[in-house]
C-alpha positions in Angstrom: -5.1 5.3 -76.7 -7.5 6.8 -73.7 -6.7 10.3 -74.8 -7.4 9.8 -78.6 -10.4 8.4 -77.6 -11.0 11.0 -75.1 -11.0 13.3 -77.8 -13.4 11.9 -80.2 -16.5 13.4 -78.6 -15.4 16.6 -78.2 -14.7 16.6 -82.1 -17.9 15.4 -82.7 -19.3 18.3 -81.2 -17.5 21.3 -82.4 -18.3 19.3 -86.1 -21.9 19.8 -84.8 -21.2 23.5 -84.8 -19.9 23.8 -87.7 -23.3 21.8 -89.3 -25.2 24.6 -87.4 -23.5 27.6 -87.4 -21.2 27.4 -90.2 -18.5 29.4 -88.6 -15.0 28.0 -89.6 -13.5 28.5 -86.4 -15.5 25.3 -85.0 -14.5 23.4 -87.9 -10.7 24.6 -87.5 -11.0 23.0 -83.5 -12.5 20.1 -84.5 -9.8 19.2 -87.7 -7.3 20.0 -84.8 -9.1 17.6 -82.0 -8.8 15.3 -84.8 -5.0 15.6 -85.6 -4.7 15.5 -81.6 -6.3 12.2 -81.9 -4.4 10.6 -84.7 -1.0 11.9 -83.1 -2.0 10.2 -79.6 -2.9 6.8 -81.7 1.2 7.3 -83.4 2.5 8.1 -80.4 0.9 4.8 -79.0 2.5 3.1 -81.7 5.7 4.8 -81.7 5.9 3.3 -78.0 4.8 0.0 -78.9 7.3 -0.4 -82.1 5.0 -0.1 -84.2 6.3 2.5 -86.1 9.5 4.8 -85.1 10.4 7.7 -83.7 11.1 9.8 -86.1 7.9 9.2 -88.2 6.4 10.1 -85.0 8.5 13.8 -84.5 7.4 14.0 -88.5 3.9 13.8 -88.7 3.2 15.7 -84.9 5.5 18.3 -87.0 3.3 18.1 -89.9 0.3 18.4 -87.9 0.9 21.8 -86.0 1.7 22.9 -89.3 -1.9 22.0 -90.7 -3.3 23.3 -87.3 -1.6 26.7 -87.6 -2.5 27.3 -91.1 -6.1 26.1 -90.6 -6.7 28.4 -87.4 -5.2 31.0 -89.3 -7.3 30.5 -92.3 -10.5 29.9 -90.3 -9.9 33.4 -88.2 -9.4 35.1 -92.0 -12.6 33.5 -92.9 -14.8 34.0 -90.1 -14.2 37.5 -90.1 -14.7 38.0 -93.8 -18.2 36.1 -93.2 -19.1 37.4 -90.1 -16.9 40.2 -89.5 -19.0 42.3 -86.8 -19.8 39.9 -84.4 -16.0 39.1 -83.0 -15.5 43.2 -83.1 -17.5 44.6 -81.0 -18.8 43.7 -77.1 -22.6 44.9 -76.9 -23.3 43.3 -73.3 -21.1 45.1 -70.7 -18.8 42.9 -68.4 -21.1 42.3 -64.5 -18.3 44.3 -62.7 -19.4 47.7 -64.8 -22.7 50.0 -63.7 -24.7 51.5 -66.3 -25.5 54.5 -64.6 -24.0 58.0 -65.1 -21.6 59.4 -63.3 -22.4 62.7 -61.0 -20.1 65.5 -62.3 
């Protein structure tokens, strides 16, 4: 029950960018933080006997499904709504110089 509830703030605050920015891809981690958290609370009750085993091997199937499909959807989104920022790298990387080089 420590890890679901570990994960409840950091879901809170990729749902925060998703308020701000609107990029799906912050919405598509925080829906899976959230899946992350209910299968921690099932698998705390699968231990307990409060519900079985194979409920629990159902729904953490069901959930990577939803994941998967939602990452995938929310990459196919992003890019048709903002499809040049993820392309292309305007800042070089530190370990470059911008200086020509002497022929």
């Amino acid at each position: 029950m420590v890890l679901a509830v570990a994960w409840l703030p950091l879901a809170y605050k990729f749902n925060s960018g998703w308020k701000r920015r609107k990029n799906p891809v912050s919405l598509a981690i925080c829906v899976t933080l959230i899946l992350l958290t209910y299968s921690d609370v099932i698998f705390a009750f699968a231990i307990l006997g409060e519900t079985t085993w194979k409920f629990f091997a159902i729904a953490t199937g069901v959930f990577q499904l939803v994941t998967v499909a939602n990452f995938y959807l929310s990459f196919y989104w992003s890019e048709k709504r903002f499809p040049s920022e993820r392309r292309t790298d305007s800042v070089q990387p530190p370990n470059t110089t911008s200086t020509p080089r002497q022929a």
